[in-house]
C-alpha positions as CSV (number, residue, x, y, z in Angstrom):
1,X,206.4,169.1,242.0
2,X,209.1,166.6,241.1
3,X,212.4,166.2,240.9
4,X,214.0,167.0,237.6
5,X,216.7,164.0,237.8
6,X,214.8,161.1,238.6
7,X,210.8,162.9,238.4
8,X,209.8,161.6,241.6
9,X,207.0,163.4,242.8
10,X,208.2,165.2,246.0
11,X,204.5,167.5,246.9
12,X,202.7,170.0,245.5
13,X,202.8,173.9,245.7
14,X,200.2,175.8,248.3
15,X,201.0,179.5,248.0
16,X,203.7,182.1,246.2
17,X,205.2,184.8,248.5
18,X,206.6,187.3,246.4
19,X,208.3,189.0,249.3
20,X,208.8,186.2,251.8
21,X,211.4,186.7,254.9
22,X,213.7,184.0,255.2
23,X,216.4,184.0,258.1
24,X,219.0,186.1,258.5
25,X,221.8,184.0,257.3
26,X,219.5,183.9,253.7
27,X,221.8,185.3,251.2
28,X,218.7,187.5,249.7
29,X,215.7,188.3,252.2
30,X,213.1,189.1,251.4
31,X,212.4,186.8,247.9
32,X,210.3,185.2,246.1
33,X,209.8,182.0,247.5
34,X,206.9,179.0,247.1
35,X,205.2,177.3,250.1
36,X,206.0,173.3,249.5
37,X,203.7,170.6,251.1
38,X,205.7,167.6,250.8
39,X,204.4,164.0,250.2
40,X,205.2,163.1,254.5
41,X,202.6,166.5,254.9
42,X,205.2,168.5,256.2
43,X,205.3,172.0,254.6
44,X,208.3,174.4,253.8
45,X,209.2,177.4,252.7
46,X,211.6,177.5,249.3
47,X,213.0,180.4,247.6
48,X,212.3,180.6,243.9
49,X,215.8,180.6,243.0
50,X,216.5,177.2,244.9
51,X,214.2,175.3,243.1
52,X,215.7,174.5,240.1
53,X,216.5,170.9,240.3
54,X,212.8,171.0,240.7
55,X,209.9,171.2,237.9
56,X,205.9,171.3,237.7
57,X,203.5,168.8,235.4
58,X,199.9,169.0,234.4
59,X,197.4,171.5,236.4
């Protein structure tokens, strides 16, 4: 994955939840969200919907 502005890669997508549960103060739970390991190895949930500033190249 990488950012759409600048298309510095940030990580790479492990899984898809289609029905994920986010907290309570989530506008919308549960949604579609994408598990995100991120370039330090940390790993992070993100709902589909949030990840717009965000884009996927190559396979």
């Amino acid at each position: 994955m990488y950012l759409r502005s600048t298309k510095t890669f940030i990580g790479t997508i492990e899984k898809v939840d289609e029905s994920h549960a986010f907290p309570p103060t989530f506008p919308r739970s549960p949604a579609k969200a994408v598990l995100i390991r991120r370039k330090d190895r940390s790993k992070s949930w993100v709902p589909v919907e949030g990840i717009t500033k965000l884009y996927v190249v190559g396979k």
